[in-house]
VOPAGU-2260 file (C-alpha; in pm, 1 decimal, decimal comma):
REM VOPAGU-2260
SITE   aa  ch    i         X         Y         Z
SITE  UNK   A    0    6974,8   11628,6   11435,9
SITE  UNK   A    1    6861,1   11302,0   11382,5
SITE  UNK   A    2    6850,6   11209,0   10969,6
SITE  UNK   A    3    6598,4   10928,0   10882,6
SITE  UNK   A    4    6488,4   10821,9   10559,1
SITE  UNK   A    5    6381,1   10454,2   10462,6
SITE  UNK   A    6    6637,3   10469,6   10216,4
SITE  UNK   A    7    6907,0   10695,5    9978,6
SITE  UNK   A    8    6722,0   10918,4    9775,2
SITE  UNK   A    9    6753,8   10861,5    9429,9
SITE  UNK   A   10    6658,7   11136,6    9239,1
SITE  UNK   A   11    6742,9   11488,1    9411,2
SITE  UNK   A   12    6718,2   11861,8    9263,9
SITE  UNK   A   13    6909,0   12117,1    9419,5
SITE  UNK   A   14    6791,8   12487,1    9478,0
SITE  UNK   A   15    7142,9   12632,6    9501,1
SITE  UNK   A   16    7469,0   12626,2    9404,2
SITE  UNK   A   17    7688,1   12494,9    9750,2
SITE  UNK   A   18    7394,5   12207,4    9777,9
SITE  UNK   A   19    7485,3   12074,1    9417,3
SITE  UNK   A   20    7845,6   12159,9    9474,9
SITE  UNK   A   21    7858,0   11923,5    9791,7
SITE  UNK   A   22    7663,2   11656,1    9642,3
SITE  UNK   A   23    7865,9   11608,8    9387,5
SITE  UNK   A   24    8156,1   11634,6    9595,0
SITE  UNK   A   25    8025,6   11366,1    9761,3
SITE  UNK   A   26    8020,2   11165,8    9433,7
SITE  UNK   A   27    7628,3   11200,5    9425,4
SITE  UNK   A   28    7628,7   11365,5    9076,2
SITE  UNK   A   29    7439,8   11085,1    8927,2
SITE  UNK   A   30    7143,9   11087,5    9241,0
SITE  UNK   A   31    7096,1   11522,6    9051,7
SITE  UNK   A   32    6824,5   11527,4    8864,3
SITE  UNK   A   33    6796,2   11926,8    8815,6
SITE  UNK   A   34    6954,6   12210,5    8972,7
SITE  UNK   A   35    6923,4   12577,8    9038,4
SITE  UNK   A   36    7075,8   12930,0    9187,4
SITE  UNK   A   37    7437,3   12963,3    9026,8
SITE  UNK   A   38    7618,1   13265,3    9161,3
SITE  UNK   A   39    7934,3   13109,2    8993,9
SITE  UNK   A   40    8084,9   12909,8    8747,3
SITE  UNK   A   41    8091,9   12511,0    8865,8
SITE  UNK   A   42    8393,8   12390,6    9056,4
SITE  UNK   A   43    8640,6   12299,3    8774,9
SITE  UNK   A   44    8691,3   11951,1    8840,9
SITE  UNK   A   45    8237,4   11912,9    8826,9
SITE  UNK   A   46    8249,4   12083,8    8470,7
SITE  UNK   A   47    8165,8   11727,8    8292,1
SITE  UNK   A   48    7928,3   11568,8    8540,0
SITE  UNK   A   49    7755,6   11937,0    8582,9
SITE  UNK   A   50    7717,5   11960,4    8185,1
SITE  UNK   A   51    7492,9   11673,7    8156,1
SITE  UNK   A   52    7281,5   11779,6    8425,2
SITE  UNK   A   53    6961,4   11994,4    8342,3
SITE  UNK   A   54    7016,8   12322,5    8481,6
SITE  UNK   A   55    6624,7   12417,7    8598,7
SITE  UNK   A   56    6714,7   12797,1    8598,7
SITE  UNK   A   57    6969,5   13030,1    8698,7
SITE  UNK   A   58    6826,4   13190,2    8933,4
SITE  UNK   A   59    6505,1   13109,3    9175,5
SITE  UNK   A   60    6304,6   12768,8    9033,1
SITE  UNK   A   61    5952,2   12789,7    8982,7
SITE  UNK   A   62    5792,6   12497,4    9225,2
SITE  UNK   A   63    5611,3   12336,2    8910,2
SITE  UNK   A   64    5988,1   12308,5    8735,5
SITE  UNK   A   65    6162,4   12154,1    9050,0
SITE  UNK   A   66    5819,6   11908,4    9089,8
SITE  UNK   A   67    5877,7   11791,5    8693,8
SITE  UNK   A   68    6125,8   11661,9    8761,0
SITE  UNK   A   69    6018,5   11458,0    9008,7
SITE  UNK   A   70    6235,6   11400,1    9336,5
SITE  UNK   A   71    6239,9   11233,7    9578,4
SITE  UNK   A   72    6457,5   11488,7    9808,4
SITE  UNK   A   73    6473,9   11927,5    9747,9
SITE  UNK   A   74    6799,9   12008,8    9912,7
SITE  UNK   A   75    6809,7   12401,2    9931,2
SITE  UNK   A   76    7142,3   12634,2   10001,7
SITE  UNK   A   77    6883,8   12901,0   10126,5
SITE  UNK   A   78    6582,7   12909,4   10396,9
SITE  UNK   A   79    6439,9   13186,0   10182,7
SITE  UNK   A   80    6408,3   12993,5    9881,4
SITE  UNK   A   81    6237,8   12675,0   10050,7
SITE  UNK   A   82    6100,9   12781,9   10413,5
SITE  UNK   A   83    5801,8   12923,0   10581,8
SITE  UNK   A   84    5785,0   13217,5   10330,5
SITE  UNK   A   85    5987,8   13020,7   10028,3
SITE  UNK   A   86    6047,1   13195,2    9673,8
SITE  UNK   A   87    6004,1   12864,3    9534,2
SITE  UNK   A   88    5799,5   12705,1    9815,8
SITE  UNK   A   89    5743,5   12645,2   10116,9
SITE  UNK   A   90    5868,3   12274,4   10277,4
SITE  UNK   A   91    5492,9   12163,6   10333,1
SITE  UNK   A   92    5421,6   12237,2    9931,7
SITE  UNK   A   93    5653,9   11960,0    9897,8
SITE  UNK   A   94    5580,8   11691,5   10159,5
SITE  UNK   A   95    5229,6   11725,3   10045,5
SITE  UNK   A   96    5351,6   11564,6    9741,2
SITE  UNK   A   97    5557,8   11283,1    9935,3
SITE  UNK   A   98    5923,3   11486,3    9794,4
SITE  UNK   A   99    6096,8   11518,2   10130,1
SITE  UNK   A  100    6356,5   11862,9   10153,8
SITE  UNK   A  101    6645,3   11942,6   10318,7
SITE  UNK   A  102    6784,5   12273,8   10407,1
SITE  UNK   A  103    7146,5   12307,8   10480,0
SITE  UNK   A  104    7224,2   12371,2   10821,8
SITE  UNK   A  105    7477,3   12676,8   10744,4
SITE  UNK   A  106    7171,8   12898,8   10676,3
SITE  UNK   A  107    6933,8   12812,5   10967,0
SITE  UNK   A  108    7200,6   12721,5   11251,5
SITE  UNK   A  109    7271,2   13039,2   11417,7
SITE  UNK   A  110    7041,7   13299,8   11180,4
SITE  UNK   A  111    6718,9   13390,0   11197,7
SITE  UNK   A  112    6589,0   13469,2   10836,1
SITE  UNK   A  113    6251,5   13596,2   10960,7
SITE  UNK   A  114    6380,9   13898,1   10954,8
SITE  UNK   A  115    6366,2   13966,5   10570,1
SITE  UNK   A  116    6640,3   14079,6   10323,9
SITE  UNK   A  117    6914,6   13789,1   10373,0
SITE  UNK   A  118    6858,4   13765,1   10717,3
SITE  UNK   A  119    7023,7   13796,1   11015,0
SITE  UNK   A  120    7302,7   13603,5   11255,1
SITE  UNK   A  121    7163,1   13556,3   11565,4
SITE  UNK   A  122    7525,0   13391,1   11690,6
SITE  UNK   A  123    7876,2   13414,6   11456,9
SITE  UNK   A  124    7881,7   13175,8   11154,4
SITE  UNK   A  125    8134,5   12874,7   11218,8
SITE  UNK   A  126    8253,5   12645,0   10915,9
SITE  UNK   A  127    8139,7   12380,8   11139,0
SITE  UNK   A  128    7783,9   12453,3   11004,9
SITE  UNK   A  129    7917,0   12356,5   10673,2
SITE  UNK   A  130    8101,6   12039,1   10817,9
SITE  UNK   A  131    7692,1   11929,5   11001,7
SITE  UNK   A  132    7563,8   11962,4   10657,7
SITE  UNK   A  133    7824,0   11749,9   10461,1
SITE  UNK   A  134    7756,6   11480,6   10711,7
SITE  UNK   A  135    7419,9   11498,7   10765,6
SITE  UNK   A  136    7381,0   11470,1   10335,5
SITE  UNK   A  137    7584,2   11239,4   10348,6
SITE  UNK   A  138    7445,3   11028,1   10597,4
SITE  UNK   A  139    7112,4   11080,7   10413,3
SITE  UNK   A  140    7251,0   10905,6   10077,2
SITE  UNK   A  141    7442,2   10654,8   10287,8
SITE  UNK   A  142    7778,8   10794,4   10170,0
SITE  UNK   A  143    7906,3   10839,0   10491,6
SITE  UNK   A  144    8296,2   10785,8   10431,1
SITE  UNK   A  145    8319,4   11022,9   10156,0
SITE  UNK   A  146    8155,6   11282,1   10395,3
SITE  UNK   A  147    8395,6   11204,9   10634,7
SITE  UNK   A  148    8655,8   11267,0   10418,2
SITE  UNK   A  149    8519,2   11557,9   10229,4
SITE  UNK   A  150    8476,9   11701,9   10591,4
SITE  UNK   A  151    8856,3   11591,6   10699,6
SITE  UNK   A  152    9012,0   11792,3   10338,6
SITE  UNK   A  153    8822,6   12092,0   10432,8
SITE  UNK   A  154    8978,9   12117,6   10782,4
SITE  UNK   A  155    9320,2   12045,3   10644,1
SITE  UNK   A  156    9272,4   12318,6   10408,0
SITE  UNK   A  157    9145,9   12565,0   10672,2
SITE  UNK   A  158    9382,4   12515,0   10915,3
SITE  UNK   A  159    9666,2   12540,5   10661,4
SITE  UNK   A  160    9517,6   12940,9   10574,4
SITE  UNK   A  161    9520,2   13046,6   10916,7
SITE  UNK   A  162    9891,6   12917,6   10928,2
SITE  UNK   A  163   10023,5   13039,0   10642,1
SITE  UNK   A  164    9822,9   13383,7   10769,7
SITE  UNK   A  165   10006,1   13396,5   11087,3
SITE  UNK   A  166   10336,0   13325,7   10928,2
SITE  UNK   A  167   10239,2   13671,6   10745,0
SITE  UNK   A  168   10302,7   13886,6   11026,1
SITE  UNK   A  169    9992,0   14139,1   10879,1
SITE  UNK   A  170    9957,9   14479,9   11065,8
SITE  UNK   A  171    9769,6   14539,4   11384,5
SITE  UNK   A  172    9424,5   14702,3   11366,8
SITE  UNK   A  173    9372,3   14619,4   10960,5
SITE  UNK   A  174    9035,0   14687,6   10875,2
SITE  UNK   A  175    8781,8   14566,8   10568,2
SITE  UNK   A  176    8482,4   14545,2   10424,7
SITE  UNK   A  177    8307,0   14292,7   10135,8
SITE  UNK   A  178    8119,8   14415,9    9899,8
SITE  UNK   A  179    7879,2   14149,3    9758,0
SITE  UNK   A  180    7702,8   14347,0    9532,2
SITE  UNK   A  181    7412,0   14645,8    9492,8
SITE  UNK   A  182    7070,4   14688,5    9364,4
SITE  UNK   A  183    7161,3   14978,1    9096,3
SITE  UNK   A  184    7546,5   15101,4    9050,6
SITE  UNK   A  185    7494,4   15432,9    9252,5
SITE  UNK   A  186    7284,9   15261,7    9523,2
SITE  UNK   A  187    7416,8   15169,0    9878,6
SITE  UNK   A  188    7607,1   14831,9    9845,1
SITE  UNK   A  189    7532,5   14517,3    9982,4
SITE  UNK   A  190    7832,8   14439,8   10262,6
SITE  UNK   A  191    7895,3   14157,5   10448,1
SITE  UNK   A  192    7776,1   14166,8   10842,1
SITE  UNK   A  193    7961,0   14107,4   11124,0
SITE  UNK   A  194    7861,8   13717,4   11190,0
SITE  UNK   A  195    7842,0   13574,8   10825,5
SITE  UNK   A  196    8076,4   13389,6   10658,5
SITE  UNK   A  197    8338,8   13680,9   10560,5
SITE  UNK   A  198    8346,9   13788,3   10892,0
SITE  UNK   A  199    8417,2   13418,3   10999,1
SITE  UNK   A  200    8736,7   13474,6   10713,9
SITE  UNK   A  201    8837,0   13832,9   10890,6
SITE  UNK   A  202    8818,2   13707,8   11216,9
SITE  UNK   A  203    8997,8   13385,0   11144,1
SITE  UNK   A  204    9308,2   13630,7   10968,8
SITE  UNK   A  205    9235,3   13886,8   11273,1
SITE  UNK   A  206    9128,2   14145,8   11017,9
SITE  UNK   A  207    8844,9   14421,8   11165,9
SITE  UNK   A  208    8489,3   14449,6   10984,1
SITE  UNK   A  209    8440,0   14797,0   10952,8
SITE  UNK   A  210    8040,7   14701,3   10881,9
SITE  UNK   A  211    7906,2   14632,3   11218,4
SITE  UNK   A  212    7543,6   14494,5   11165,6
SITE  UNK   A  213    7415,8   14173,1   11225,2
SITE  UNK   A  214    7227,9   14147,1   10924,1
SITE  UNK   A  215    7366,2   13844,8   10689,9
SITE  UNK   A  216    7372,8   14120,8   10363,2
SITE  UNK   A  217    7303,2   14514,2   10507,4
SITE  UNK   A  218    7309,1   14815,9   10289,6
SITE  UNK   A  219    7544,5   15090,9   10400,1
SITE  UNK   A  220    7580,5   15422,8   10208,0
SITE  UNK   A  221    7972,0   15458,7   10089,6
SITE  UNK   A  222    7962,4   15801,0   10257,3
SITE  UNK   A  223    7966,0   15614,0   10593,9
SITE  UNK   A  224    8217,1   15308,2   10410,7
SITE  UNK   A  225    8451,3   15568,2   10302,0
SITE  UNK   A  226    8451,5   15747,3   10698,5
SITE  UNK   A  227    8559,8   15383,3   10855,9
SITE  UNK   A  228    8794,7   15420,0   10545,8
SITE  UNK   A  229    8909,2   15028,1   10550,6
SITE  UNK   A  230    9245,7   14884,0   10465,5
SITE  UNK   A  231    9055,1   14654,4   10212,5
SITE  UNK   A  232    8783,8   14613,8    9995,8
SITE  UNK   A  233    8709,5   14267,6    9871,5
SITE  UNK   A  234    8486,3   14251,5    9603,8
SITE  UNK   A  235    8244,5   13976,8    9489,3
SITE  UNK   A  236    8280,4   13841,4    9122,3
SITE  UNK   A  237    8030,9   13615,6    8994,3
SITE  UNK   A  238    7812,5   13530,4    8674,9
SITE  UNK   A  239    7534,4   13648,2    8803,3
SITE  UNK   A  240    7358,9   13911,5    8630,3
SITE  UNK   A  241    7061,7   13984,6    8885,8
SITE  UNK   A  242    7178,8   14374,0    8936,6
SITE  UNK   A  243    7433,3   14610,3    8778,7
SITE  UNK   A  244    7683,6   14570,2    9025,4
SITE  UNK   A  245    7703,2   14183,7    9011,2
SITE  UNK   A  246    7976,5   14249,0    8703,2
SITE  UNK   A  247    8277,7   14265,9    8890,5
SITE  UNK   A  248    8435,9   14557,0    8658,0
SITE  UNK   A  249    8145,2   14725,8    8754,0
SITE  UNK   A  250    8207,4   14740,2    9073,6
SITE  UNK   A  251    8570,7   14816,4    8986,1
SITE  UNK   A  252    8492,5   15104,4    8773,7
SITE  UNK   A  253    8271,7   15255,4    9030,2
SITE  UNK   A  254    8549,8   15248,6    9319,0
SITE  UNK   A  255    8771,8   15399,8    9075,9
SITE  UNK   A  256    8553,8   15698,2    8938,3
SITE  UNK   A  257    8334,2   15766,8    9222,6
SITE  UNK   A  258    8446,4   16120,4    9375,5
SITE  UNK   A  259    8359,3   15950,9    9701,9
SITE  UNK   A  260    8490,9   15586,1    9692,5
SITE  UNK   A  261    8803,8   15718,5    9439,0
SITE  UNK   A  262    8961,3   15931,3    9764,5
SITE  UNK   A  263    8932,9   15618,0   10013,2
SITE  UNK   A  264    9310,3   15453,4   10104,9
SITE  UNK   A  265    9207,2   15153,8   10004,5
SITE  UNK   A  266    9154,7   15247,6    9669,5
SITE  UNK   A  267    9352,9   15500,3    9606,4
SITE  UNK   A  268    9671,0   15232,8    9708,8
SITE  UNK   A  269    9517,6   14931,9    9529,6
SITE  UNK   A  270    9367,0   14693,9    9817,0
SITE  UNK   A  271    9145,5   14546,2    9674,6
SITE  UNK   A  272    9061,1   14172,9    9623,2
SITE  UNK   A  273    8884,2   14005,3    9408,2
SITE  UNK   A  274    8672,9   13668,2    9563,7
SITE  UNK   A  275    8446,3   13409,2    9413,8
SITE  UNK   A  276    8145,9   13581,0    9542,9
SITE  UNK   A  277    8004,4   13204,2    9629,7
SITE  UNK   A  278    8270,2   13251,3    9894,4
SITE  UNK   A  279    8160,3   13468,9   10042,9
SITE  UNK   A  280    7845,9   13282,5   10135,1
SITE  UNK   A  281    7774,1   12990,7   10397,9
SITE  UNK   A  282    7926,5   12742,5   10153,9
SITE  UNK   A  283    8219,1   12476,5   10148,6
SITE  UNK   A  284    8397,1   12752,2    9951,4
SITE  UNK   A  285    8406,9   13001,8   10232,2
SITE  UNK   A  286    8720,5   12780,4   10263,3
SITE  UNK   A  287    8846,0   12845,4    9933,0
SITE  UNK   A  288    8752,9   13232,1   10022,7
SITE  UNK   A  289    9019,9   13237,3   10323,0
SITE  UNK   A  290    9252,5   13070,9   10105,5
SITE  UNK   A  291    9161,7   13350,2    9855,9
SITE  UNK   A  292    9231,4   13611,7   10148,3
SITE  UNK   A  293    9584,5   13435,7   10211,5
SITE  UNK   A  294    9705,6   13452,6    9915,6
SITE  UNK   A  295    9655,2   13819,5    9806,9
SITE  UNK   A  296    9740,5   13991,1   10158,8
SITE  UNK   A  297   10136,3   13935,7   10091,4
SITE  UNK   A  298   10097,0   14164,4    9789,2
SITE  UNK   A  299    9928,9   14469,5    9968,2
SITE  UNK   A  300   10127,8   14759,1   10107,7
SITE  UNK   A  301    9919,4   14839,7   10386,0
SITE  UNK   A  302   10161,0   15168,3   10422,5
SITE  UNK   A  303    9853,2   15483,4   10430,3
């Protein structure tokens, strides 16, 4: 993809957390005029640049609230927010105002979100959609070293998990699934599909998704969870408060009291993992995520 623009932007807002995450990884913090969709708390070391910046809404922006603030560049996490059927709007709502938008390549590459719901992978998720969009902002603000490098720690950092994975030694055949979150605390769950970015992290630790659509987000019914009966259950935890289930002891206490989910091995022999649930989307912390994974598998007995 070619990137053109007369010049850096100057004033940017941000619908979604892993845009304003990488921009100010990039040392753009200043260029953020307003930003929007937080899953999770800021990256610790953005708490101070992030605190001066006027957070637009938690959740989905309304168009006239990202406009006010007058951008010159939207750069969206999520097609769905900014696209041909956009939440907020769509990209044309935009140009027709001369504010130019960007949409980061990690949720177009590869999916088709046409679909509805969260869409769906048309091909498997690579972090290499998250390296193309770290450049390709970065070559838009003319910041092209620190993408470079930003781009370069990321590597290092993945290919350090799937080491320290294969000095593990795990069991053949383990199995899991991620559980994101659900509309209502007895409703089927929102799991992670087979080509998104935890099945990138299961793949990359030769773990087995139990969930085999290629939806981005499906809902299963625990009845047919608790049959595939997985090794692991990694659970989202976030801020969010969108749905019941985004409160991580939620999701806890149902596993735990639920006559169905309470029998599953899983459960009953404490596999479960807690994750960032921005991990466990298309972002620059899916690395963090397998890193996440790493860490907690040497303290599971995977004995049934």
């Amino acid at each position: 993809m070619e990137i053109g623009f007369p010049s850096a932007p100057q004033s940017t807002v941000t619908v979604g957390q892993s845009a304003t995450e990488i921009l100010y990884a990039l040392g753009l913090a200043e260029r953020v005029a307003g930003t929007s969709v937080w899953f999770t708390p800021v990256l610790p070391e953005f708490r101070e640049v992030n605190a001066g910046i006027e957070r637009l809404a938690d959740n989905d922006p309304s168009f006239e609230a990202v406009v006010n603030r007058r951008p010159e560049l939207v750069a969206a996490q999520y097609e769905w927010h900014i696209g041909p059927t956009g939440s907020v709007a769509t990209r044309e709502q935009f140009h027709e105002l001369g504010i130019a938008t960007y949409v980061m390549p990690a949720d177009c590459d590869t999916k088709d979100n046409s679909t509805g719901g969260d869409g769906t992978r048309t091909a498997a998720f690579s972090p290499e959609a998250i390296y193309k969009g770290i450049r390709e902002l970065a070559t838009i603000f003319d910041v092209q070293e620190a993408g470079q490098a930003l781009v370069a720690d990321l590597e290092a950092r993945e290919a350090t998990a799937i080491a320290a994975a294969e000095a593990l030694e795990l069991p053949e055949e383990l199995s899991a699934v991620f559980w994101f979150s659900s509309p209502d605390r007895s409703a089927d769950p929102y799991v992670a599909g087979r080509l998104g970015a935890p099945g990138y992290m299961m793949d990359a630790l030769g773990i087995h998704n139990v969930v085999e659509s290629d939806e981005e987000w499906p809902t299963v019914g625990w009845e047919s969870i608790a049959r595939a009966d997985p090794d692991i259950i990694v659970v989202a935890s976030m801020d969010r408060r969108r749905y019941p289930a985004d409160d991580v002891a939620e999701k806890l206490d149902f596993l735990h009291s639920d006559p169905v989910t309470r029998e599953m091995s899983a459960v009953r022999n404490g596999r479960i993992i807690e994750m960032d649930a921005h991990a466990m989307s298309a972002t620059m912390r899916t690395i963090f995520g397998l890193e996440t994974l790493v860490e907690a598998l040497p303290s599971l007995a995977f004995e049934r």
